[in-house]
N, C-alpha and C positions, 0 to 999 in steps of 0.2 A: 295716493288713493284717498278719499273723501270720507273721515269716519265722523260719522253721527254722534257727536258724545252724548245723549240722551239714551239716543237705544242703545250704544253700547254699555252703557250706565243698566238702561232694565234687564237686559241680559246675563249682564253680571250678579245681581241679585236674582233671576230666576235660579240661575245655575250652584247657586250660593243654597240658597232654597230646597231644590232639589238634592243635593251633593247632601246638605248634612239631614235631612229628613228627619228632623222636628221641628216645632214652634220657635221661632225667633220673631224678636224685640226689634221695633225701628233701631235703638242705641246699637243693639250686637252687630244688625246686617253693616251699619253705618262704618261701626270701628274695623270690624272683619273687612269691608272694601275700603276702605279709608275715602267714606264718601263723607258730606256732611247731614246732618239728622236732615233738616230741612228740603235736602234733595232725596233723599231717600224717602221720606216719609212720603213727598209728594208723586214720586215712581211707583209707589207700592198703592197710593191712592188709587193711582191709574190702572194699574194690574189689577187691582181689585174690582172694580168698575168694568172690568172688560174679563173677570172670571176666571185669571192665570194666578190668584192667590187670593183667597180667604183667611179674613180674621176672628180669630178666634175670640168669644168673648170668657169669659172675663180678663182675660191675661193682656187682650189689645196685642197678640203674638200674630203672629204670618205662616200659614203652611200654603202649598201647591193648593190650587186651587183645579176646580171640574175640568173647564175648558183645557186648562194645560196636561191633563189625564185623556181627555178626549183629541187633541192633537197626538199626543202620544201612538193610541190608538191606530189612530188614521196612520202615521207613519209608517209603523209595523206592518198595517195592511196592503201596502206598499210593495214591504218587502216578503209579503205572504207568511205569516204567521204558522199559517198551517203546514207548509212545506217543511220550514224550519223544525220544529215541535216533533214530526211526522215521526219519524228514527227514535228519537227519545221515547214514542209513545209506546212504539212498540218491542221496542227494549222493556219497557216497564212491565208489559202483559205479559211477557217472559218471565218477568220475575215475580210479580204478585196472581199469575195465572186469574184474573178477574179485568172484569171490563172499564177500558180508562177514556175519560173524559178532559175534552179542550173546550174550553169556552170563554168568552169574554161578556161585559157589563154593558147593556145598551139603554141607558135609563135606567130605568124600574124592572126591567128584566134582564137573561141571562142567557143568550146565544151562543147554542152550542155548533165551536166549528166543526170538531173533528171529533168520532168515536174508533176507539180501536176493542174489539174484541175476542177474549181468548177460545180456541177451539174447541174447549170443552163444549159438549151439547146442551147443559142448562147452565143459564149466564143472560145476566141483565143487557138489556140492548133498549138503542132508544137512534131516531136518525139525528143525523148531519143537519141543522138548522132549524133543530127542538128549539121553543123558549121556554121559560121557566119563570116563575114569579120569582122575586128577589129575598124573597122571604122565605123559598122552597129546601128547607133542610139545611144540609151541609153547605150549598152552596153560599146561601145569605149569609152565614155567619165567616165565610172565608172572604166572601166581597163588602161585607159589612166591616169587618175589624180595622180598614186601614181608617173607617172614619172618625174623627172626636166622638164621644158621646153623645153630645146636644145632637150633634147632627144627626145620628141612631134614631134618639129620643124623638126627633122631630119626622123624622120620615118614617116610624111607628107610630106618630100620632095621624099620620094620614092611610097608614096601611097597618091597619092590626092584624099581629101572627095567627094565623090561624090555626085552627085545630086539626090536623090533617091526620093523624093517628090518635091513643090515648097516651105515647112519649112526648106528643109535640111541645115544644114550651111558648107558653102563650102570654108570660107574663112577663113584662119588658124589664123589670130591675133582675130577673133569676137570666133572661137573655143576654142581656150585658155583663152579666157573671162568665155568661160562655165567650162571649166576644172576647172576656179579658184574658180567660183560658187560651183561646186561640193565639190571641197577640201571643203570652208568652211562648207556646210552644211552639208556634209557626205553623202549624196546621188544625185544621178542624176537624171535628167528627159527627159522623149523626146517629143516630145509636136506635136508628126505626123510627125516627121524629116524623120524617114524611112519606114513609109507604111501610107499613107492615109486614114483616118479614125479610127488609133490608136495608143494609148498613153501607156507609159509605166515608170516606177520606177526603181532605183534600188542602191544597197550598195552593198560595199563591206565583206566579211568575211574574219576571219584572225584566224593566229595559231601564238600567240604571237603579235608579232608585222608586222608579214610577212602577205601582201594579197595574199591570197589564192586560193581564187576564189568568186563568186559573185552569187548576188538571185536579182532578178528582177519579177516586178509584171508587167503584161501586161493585156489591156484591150480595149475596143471600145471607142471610142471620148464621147458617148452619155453617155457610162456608168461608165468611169473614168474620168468625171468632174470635173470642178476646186471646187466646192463644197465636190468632194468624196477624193479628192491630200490629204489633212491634215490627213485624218485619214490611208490614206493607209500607207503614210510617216512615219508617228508614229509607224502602227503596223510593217513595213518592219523595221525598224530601233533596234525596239528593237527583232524581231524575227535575226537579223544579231546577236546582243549584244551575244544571249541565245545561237546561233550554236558554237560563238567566245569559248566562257566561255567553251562552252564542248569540244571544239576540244583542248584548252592550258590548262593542270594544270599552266603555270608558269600564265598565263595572271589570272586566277583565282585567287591563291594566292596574287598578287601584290592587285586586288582588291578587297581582301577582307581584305588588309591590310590598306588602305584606307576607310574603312568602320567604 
């Protein structure tokens, strides 16, 4: 059979890319594949150019790039995202008793697929293919964290946070304080940022190593309390683990090799 050694060359460095999910060096991808700098560099020129990895400045390093986040996407919608997700979501309303949310990144805003809501009679509710601005609350700062900074920095110089409450933070260095909050603990919060008198959660989900899209739990001030935050955290977190696991054989396999 006829193989391309070009593309199987780019492939190997997307995958390389993807797999370890942070910045690398023309030198590291080059040694890590045992390619030489001079083909590598020029592969990576080309994925850059076509939008499957961005460099990062100042370091001159390589992460995943838009387009290959937007392939991602499409694939999963494929395989119906929302189906998948479905079962998990509503496991979750059983256990944080509040309304949960599925949505993905479409540009500048934030398409919600799926809403699940718990039976109680008062409970936040919003439909099936809401957008959202990308700066709205909880959400912006759980689909903003996978980016570098600059990249933050730069897509708040063309959309400034707005004021949507008097918690909202509108000023971009105390916002990227939270961004880095969220990186470490995996999920986000908004604590009345974007509507007054509710609170909401939220993580990321992923297919491999790529975020894919996002499940947030939303609820009333009175009734997602800083007493009720620990357990929603917990069940949101590992109800993200459990969609992850089923949307990647590869992310499964790794960790069940780990096991």
């Amino acid at each position: 059979m006829y193989n391309a050694p070009a593309l199987k060359k780019a492939l190997e460095i997307i995958k390389l890319i993807v797999r370890e999910n942070k910045p690398l060096g023309v030198t590291e991808i080059a040694r890590l594949l045992a390619l030489s700098k001079s083909t590598t560099f020029g592969i990576l020129k080309s994925l850059e150019e076509e939008g499957f990895v961005v460099k990062l400045e100042p370091t001159k390093k390589y992460m995943a790039g838009s387009e290959l986040f937007e392939l991602s996407k499409r694939v999963l919608r494929a395989t119906d995202l929302t189906s998948i997700a479905r079962p998990f979501l509503e496991k979750l309303v059983e256990q944080v008793d509040e309304t949960v949310f599925l949505g993905v990144r479409e540009d500048e805003i934030v398409k919600v697929l799926d809403v699940v809501e718990p039976r109680t009679e008062l409970k936040i509710s919003s439909p099936v293919g809401a957008r959202f601005a990308l700066t709205a609350g909880v959400i912006g700062k759980i689909f903003l964290a996978p980016l570098e900074n600059d990249e933050i920095l730069t897509f708040l110089a063309r959309h400034k946070l707005p004021q949507y409450t008097e918690n909202s933070i509108t000023d971009p260095a105390k916002f990227l304080e939270e961004i880095e909050k969220t990186r470490l603990s995996g999920y986000a919060v908004d604590l009345e940022e974007y509507l007054t008198g509710m609170r909401a959660v939220a993580t990321l989900i992923y297919s491999g190593r790529l975020p894919v899209g996002a499940i947030w739990v939303v609820g009333f001030t009175s009734s997602l309390n800083d007493g009720k935050l620990p357990h929603i955290i917990e069940h949101l977190k590992q109800t993200a683990e459990e969609i992850t696991l089923r949307l990647s054989p590869f992310y499964t396999e790794k960790m069940d090799s780990r096991a």
